[in-house]
TORGUTOR-883964 format. One line per 3 residues: number of its first residue (from 1); their letters; for each residue x, y, z of N, C-alpha, C, O. Coordinates in steps of 0.1 Angstrom, whole numbers, plus 5000, padded with zeros to 4 digits. Layout:
BEGIN
NUM> a> X Y Z X Y Z X Y Z X Y Z  ...
end
This chain:
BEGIN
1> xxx> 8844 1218 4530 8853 1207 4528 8867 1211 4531 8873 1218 4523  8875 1206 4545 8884 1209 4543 8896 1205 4537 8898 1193 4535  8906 1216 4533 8921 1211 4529 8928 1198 4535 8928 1196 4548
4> xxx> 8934 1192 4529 8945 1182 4536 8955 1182 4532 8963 1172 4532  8958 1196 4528 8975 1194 4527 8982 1203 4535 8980 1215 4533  8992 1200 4544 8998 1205 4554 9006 1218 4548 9009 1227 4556
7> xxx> 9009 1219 4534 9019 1225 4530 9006 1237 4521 9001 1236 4509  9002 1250 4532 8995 1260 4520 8998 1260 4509 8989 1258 4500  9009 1263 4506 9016 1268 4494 9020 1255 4484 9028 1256 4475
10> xxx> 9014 1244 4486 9016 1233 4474 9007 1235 4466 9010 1236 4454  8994 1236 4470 8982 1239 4462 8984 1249 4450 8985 1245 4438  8984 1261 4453 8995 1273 4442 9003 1269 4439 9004 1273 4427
13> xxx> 9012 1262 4441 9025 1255 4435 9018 1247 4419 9019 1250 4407  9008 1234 4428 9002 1226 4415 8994 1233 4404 8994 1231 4392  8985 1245 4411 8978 1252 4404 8987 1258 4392 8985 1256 4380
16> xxx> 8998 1267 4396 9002 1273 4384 9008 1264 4377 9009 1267 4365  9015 1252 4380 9020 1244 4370 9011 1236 4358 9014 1233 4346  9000 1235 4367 8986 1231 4357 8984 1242 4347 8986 1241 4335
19> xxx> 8982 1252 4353 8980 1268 4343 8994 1265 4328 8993 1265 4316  9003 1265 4337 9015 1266 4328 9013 1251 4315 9015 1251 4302  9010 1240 4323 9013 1228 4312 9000 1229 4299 9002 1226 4288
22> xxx> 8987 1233 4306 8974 1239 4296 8980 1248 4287 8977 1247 4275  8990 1258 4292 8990 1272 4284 9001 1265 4273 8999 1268 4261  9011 1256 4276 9024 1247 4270 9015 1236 4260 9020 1229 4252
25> xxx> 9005 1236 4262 8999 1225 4253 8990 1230 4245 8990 1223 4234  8982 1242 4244 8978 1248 4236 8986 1251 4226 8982 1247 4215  9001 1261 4227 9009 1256 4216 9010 1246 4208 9007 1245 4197
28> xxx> 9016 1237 4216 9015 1225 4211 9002 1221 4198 9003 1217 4187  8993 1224 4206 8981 1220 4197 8979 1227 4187 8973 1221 4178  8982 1241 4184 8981 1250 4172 8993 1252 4165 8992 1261 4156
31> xxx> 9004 1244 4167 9011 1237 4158 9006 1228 4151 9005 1229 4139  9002 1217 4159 8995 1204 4152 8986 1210 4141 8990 1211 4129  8975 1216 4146 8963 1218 4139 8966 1223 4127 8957 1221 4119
34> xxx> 8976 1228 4122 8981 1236 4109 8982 1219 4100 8989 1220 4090  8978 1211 4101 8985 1202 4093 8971 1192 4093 8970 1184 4084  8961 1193 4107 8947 1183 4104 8936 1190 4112 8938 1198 4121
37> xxx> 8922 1185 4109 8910 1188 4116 8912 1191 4131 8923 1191 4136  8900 1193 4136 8899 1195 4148 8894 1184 4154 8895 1184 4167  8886 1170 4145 8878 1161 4151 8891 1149 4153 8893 1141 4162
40> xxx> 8900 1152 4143 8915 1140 4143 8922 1149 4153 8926 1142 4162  8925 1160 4156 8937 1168 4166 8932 1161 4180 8938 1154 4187  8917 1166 4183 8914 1159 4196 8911 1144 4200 8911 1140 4211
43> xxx> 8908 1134 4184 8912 1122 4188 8925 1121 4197 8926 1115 4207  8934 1127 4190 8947 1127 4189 8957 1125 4206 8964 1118 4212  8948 1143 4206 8955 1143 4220 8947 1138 4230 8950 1141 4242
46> xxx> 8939 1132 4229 8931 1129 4247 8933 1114 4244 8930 1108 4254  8937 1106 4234 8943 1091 4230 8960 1092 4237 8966 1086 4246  8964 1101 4231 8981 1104 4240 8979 1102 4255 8983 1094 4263
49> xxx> 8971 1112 4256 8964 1114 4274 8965 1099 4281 8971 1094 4290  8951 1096 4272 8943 1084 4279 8957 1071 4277 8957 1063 4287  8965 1068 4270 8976 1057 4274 8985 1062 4282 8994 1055 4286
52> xxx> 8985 1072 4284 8999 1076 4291 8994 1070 4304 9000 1061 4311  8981 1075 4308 8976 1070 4321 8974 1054 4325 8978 1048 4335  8968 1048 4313 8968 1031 4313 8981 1028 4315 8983 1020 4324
55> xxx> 8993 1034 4310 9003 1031 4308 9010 1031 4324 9018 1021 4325  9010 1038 4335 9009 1039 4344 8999 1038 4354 9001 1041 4366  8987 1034 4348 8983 1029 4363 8984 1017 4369 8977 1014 4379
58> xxx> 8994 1010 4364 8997 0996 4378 9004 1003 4386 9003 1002 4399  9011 1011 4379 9017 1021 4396 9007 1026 4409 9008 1021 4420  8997 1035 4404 8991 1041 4413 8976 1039 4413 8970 1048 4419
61> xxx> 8969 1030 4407 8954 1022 4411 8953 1014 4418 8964 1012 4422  8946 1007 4423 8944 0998 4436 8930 0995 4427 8924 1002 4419  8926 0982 4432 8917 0971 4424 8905 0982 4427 8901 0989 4418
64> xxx> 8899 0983 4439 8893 0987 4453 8884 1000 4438 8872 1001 4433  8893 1006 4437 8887 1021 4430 8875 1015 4424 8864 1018 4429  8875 1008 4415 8867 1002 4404 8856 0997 4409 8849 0990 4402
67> xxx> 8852 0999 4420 8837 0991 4425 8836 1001 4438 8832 0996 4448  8839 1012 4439 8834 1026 4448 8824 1034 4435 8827 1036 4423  8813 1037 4441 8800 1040 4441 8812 1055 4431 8812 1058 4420
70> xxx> 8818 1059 4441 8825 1077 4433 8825 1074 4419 8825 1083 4411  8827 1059 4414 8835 1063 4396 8826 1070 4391 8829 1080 4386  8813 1066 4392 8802 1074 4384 8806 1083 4383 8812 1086 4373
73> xxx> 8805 1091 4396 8812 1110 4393 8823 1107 4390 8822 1101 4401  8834 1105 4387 8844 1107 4381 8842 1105 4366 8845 1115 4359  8836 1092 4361 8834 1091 4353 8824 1107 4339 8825 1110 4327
76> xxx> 8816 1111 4349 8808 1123 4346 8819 1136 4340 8818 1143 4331  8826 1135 4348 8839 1145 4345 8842 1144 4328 8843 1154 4321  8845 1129 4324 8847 1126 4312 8838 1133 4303 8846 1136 4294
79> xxx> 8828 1136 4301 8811 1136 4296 8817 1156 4298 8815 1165 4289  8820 1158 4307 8821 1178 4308 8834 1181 4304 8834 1187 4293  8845 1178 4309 8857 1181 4305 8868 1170 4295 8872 1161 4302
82> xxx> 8872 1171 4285 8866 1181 4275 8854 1181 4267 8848 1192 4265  8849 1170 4261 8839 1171 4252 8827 1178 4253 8824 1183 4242  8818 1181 4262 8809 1194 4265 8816 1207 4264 8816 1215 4255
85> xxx> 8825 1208 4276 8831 1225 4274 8838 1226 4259 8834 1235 4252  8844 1220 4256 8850 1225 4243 8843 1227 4233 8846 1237 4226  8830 1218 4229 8822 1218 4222 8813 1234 4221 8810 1241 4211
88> xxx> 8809 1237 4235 8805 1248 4240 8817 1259 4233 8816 1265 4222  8827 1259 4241 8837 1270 4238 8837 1269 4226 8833 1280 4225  8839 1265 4213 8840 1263 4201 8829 1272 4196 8831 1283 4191
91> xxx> 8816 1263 4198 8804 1271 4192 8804 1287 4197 8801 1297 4190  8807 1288 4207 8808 1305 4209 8816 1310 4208 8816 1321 4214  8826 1306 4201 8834 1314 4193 8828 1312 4180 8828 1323 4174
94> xxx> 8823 1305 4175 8816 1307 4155 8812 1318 4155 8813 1327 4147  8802 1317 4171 8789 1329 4170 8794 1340 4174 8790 1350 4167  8804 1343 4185 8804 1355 4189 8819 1360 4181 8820 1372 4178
97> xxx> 8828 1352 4180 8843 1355 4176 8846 1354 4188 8839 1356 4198  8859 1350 4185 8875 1352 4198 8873 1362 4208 8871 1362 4220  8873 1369 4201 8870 1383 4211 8861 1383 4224 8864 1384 4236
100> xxx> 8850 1382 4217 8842 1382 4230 8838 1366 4239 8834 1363 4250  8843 1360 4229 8840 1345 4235 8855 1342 4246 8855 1337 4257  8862 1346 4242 8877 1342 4254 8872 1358 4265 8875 1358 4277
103> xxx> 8867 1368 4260 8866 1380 4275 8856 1371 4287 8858 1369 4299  8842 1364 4274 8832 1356 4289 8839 1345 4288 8830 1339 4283  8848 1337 4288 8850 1326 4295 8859 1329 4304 8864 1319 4309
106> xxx> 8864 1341 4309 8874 1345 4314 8870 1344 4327 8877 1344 4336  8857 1343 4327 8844 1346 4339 8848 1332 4351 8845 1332 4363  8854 1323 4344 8856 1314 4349 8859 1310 4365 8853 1303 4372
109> xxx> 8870 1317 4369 8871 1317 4384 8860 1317 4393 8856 1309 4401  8855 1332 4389 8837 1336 4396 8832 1325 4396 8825 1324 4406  8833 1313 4390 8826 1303 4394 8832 1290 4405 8827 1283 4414
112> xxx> 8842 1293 4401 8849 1286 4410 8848 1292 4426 8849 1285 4436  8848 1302 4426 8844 1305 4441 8832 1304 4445 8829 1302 4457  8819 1306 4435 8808 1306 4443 8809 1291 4446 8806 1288 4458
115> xxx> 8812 1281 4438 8808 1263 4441 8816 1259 4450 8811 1250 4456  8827 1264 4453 8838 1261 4462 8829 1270 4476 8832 1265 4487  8823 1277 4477 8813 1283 4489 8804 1278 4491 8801 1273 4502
118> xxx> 8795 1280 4478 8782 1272 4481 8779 1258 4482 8768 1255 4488  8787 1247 4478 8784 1238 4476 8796 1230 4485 8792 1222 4493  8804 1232 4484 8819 1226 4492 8821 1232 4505 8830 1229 4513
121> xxx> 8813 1241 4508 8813 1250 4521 8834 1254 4525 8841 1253 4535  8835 1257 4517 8850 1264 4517 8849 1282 4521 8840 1290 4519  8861 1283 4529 8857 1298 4537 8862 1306 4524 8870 1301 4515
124> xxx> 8857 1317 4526 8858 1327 4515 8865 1343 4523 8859 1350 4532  8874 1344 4521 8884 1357 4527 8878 1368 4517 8870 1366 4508  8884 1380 4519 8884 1394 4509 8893 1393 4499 8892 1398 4488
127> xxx> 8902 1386 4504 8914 1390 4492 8920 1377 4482 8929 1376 4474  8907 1368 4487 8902 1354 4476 8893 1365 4466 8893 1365 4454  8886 1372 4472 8874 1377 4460 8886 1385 4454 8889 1383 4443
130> xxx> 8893 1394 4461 8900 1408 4454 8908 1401 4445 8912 1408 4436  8913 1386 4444 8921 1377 4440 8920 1371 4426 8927 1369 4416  8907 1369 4431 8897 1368 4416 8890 1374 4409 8887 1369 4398
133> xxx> 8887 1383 4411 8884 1394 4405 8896 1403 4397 8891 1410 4388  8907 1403 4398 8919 1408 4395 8926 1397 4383 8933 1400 4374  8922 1383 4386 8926 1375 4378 8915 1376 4362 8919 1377 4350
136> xxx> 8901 1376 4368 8890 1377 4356 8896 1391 4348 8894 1390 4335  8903 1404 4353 8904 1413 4344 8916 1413 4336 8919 1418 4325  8923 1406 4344 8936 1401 4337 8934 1396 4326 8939 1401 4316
139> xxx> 8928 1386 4326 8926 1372 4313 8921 1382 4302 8925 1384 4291  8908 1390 4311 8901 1396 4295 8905 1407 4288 8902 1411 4277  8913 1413 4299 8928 1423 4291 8932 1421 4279 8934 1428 4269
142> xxx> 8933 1401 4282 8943 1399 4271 8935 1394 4258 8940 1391 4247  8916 1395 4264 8909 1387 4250 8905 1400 4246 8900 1399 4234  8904 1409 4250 8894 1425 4246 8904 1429 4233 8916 1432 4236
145> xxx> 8900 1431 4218 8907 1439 4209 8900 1452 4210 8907 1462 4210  8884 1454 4212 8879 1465 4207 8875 1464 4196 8879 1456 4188  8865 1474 4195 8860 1482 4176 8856 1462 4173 8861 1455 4165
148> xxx> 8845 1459 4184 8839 1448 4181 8823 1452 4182 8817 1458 4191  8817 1448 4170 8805 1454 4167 8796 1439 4171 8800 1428 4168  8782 1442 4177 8774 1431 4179 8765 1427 4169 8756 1434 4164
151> xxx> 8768 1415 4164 8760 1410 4152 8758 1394 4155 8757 1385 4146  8756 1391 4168 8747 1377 4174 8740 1383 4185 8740 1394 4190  8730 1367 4187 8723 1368 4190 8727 1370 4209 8736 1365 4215
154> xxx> 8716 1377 4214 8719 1378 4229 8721 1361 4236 8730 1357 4243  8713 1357 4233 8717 1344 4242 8729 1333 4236 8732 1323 4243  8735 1335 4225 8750 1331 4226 8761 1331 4235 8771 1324 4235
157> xxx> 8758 1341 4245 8766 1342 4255 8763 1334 4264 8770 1333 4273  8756 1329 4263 8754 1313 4275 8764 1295 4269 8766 1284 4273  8767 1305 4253 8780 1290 4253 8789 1293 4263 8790 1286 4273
160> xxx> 8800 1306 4258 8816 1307 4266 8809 1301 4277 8809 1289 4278  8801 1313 4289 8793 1307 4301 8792 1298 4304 8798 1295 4315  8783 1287 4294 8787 1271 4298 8796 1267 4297 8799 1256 4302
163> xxx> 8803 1273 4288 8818 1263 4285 8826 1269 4301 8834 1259 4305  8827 1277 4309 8835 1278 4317 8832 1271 4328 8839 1264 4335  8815 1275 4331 8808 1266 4345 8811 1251 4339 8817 1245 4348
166> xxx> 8810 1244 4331 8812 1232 4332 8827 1221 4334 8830 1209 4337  8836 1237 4330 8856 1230 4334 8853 1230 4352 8857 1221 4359  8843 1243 4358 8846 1242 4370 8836 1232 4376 8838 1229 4388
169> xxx> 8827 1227 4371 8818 1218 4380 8824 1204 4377 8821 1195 4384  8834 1201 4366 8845 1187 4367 8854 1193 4381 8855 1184 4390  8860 1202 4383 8866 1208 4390 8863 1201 4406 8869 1193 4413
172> xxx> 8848 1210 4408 8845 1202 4418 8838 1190 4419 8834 1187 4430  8837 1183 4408 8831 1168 4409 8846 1161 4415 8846 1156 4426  8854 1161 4409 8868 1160 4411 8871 1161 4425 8876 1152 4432
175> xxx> 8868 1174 4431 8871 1171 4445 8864 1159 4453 8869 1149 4458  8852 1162 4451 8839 1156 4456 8844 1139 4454 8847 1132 4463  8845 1137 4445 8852 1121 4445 8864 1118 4451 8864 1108 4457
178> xxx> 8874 1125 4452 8884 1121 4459 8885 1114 4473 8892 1105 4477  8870 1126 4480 8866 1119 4494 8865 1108 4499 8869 1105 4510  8857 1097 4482 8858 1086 4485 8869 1077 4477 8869 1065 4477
181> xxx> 8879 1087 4468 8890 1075 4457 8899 1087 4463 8896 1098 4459  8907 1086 4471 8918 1096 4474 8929 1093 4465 8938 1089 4471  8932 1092 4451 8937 1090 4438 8935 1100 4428 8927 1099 4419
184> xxx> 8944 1111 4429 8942 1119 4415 8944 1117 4398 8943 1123 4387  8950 1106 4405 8956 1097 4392 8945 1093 4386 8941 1096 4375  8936 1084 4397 8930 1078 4392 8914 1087 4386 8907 1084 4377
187> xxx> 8912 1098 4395 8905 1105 4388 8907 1111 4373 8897 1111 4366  8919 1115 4368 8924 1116 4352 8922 1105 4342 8920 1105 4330  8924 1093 4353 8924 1077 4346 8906 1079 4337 8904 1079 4325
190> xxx> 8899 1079 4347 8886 1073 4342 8878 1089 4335 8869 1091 4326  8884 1100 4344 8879 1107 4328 8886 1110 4313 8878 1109 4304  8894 1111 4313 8903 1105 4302 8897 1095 4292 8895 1096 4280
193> xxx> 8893 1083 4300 8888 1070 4297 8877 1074 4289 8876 1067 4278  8868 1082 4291 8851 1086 4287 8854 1094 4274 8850 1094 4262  8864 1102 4281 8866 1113 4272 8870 1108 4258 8868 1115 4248
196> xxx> 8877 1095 4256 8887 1093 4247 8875 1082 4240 8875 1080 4228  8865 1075 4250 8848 1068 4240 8844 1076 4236 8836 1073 4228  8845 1086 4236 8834 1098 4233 8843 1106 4217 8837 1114 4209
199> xxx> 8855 1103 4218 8858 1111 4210 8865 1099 4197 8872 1101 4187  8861 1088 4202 8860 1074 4194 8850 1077 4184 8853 1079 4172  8835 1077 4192 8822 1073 4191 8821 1091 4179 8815 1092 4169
202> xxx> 8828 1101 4184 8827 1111 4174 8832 1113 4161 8826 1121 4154  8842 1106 4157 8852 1103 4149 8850 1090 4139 8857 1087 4129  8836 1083 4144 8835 1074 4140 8834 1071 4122 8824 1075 4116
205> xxx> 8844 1063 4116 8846 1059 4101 8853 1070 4097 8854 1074 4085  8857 1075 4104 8872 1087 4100 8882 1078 4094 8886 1080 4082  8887 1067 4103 8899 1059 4094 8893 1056 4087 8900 1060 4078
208> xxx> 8883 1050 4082 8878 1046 4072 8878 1049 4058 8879 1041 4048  8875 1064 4059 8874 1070 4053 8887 1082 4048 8885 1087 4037  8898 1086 4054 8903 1093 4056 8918 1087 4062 8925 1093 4071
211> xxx> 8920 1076 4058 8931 1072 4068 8945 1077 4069 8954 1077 4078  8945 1082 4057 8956 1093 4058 8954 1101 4067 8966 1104 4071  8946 1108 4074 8944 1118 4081 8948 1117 4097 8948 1125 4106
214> xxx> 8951 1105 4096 8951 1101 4114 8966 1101 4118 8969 1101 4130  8976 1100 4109 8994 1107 4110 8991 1114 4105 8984 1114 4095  8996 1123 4110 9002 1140 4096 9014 1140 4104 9017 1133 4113
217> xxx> 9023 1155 4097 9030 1158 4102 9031 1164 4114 9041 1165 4122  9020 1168 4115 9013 1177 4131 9014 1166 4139 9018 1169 4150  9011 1155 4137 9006 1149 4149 9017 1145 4158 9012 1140 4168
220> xxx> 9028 1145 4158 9037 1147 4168 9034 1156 4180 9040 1153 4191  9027 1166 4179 9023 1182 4184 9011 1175 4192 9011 1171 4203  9004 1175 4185 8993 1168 4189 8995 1155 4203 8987 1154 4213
223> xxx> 9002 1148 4202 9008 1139 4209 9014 1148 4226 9011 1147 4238  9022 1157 4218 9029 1163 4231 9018 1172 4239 9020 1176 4251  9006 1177 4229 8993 1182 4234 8991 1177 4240 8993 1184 4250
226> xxx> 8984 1162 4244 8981 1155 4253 8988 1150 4265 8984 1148 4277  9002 1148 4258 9006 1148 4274 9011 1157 4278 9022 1154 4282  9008 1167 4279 9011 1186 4287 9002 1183 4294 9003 1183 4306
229> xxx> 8986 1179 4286 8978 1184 4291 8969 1171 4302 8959 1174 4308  8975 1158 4303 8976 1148 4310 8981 1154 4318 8974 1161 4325  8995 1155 4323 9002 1160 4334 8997 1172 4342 8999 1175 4354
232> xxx> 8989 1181 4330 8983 1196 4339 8968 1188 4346 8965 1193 4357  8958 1177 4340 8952 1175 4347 8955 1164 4360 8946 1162 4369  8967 1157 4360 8970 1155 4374 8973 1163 4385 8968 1162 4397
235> xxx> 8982 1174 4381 8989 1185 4390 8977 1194 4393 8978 1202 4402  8959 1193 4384 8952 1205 4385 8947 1191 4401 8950 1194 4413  8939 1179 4397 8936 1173 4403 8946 1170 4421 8942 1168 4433
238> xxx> 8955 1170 4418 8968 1176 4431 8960 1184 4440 8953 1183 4450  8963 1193 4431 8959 1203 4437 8945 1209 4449 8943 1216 4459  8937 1201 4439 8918 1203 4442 8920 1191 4457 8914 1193 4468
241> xxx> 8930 1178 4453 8925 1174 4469 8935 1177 4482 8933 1172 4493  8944 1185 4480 8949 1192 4491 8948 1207 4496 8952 1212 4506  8940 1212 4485 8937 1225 4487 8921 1230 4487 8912 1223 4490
244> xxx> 8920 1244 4483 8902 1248 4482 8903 1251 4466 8912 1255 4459  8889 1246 4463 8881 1253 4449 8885 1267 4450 8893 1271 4441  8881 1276 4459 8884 1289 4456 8895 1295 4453 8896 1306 4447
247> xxx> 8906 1284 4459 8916 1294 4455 8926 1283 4444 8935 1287 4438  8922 1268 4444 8927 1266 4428 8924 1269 4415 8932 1271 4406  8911 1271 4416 8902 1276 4406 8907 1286 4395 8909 1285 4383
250> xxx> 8907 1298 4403 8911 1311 4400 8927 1309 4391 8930 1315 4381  8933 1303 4395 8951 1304 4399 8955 1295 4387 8966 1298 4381  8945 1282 4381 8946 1277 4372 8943 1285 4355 8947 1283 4344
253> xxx> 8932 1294 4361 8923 1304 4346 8933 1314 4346 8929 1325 4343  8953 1314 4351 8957 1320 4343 8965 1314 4332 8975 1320 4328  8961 1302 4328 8964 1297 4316 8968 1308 4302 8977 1308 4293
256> xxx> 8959 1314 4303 8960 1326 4284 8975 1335 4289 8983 1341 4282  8975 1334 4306 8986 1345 4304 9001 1337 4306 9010 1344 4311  9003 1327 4304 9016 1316 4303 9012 1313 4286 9022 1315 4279
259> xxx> 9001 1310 4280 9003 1310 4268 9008 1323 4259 9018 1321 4252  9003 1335 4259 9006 1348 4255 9025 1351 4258 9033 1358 4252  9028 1344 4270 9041 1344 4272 9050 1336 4267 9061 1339 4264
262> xxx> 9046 1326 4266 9048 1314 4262 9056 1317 4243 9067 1315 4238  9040 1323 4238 9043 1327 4224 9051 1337 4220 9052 1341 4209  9057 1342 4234 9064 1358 4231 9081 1351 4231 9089 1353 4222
265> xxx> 9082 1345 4241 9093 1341 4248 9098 1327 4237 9110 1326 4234  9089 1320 4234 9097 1304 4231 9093 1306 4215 9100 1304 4206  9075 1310 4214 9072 1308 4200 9074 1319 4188 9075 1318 4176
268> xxx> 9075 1330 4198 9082 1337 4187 9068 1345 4176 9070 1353 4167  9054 1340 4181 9044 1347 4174 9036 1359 4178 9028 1366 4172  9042 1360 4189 9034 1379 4196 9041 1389 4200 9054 1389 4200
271> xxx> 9035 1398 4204 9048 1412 4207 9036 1410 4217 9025 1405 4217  9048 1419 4227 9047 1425 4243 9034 1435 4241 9038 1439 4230  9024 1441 4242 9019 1451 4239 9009 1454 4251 9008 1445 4259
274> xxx> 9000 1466 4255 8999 1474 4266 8991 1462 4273 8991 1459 4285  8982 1458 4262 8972 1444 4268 8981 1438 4280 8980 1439 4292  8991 1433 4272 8997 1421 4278 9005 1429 4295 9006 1424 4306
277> xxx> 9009 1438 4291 9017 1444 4304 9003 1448 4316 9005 1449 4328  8990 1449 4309 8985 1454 4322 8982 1443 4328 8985 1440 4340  8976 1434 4316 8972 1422 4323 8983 1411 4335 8979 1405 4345
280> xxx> 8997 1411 4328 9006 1409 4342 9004 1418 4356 9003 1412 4367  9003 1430 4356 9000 1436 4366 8991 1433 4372 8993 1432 4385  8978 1429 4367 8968 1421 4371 8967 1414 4378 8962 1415 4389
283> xxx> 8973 1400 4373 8973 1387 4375 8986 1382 4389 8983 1377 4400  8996 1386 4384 9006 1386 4392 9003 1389 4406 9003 1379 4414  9001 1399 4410 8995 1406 4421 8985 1399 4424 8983 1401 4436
286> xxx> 8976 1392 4419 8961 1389 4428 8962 1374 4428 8957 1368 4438  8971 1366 4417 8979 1349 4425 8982 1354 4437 8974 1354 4447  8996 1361 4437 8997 1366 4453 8994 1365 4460 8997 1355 4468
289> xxx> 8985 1376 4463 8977 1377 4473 8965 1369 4473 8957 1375 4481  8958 1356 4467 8952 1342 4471 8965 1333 4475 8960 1323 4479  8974 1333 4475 8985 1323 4478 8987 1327 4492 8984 1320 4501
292> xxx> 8991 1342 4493 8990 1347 4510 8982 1346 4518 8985 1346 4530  8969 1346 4513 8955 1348 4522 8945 1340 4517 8933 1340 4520  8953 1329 4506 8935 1319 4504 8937 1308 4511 8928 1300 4511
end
């Protein structure tokens, strides 16, 4: 599938600002969270999301979208990103801990290049793999503490796993629709849309029951969660239809390392420490060199 965007270097452009607005919203969200659940935090923010988008799409939808055979897949996106992956990512962290659950989901890129090859028939260079491979050790630099003893079960490791193959197969359902809705807006529109029934339909008799729970003081946080993370999935969706899977893929999973910075620099909750310096060495260098050569 090829690129359509004349400008290489926009794709890397959008990718890392997506990386950046995920890593900027994650704060955001563990602010919030200090103050409500996790089933009200993500009402919260994919409702922020999902109007921001209603809110703007007379600007950028066209009637036309709504009766192309693509919504289905777009719609599908809703159904994996977020409510399957997170659900996934969550549970493998109960089972496995942080630790090892953020080192396998780190695995993430790897996926993004085989689907962006195998399935999108996108060309694959040396220094796309050297690229990605440098990015995966980066990330898990920064999830590895050590003096982690195994006390689950072996097939737990197929949550993180799924939780990362399934950000990347919205990834490329996302492309794959565009083909026929060339609208990245409108791709966010309608998964958003799913995402925000789904997390209706999960939440259900929460106000009911709990109605205090749906303001807190967090939820301001919560709010700005969603729209970080609205804007990072337009700019990720940018990106996927003018550029390749293989090399947005990668360039976006360095999200942990803008958040780790993020919290050193603005939030004020981490120190610099050897993790963090190798893993820039890492990461830094192998963006690069996929921006130069992907």
């Amino acid at each position: 599938m090829a690129s359509s965007c004349s400008n290489d270097f926009l794709p890397v452009l959008l990718s890392l600002a997506a990386a950046f607005l995920f890593a900027t919203g994650i704060q955001f969200a563990r602010l919030g969270l200090e103050h409500t659940d996790t089933r009200t935090a993500t009402l919260t923010q994919i409702g922020a999301a999902t109007l921001l988008y209603w809110f703007a799409a007379p600007l950028f939808v066209e009637g036309w979208f709504f009766t192309s055979p693509a919504i289905l897949l777009l719609a599908a996106i809703g159904l994996f990103r977020p409510f399957l992956s997170a659900n996934l990512a969550m549970a493998g962290t109960r089972l496995l801990g942080p630790t090892i659950s953020s080192t396998v989901s780190s695995t993430a890129p790897m996926f993004g290049v085989f689907l962006g090859v195998l399935v999108l028939e996108e060309s694959l260079t040396l220094p796309v793999i050297t690229g990605a491979l440098g990015i995966v050790l980066g990330v898990a630099c920064l999830s590895w503490k050590g003096d982690v003893s195994r006390t689950w079960p072996l097939w737990a490791l197929a949550l993180p796993i799924g939780a990362a193959l399934l950000r990347t197969l919205a990834q490329m359902f996302a492309k794959i629709g565009m083909d026929s809705i060339p609208s990245p807006f409108f791709v966010g529109l309608v998964g958003y849309t799913v995402s925000f029934a789904i997390a209706l339909l999960s939440t259900r008799g929460l106000a009911r029951r709990r109605p205090e729970r749906l303001w807190t003081p967090g939820s301001r946080w919560l709010v700005l969660t969603g729209l970080c993370y609205g804007f990072a999935i337009l700019a990720l969706n940018t990106a996927l239809q003018c550029g390749q899977l293989v090399v947005v893929s990668p360039i976006v999973a360095c999200s942990p390392l803008f958040s780790l910075l993020l919290g050193w620099f603005v939030f004020r909750e981490r120190t610099i420490d050897r993790r963090v310096v190798l893993a820039v060495v890492l990461v830094v260098p192998s963006v690069a060199l996929i921006a130069l050569k992907g």
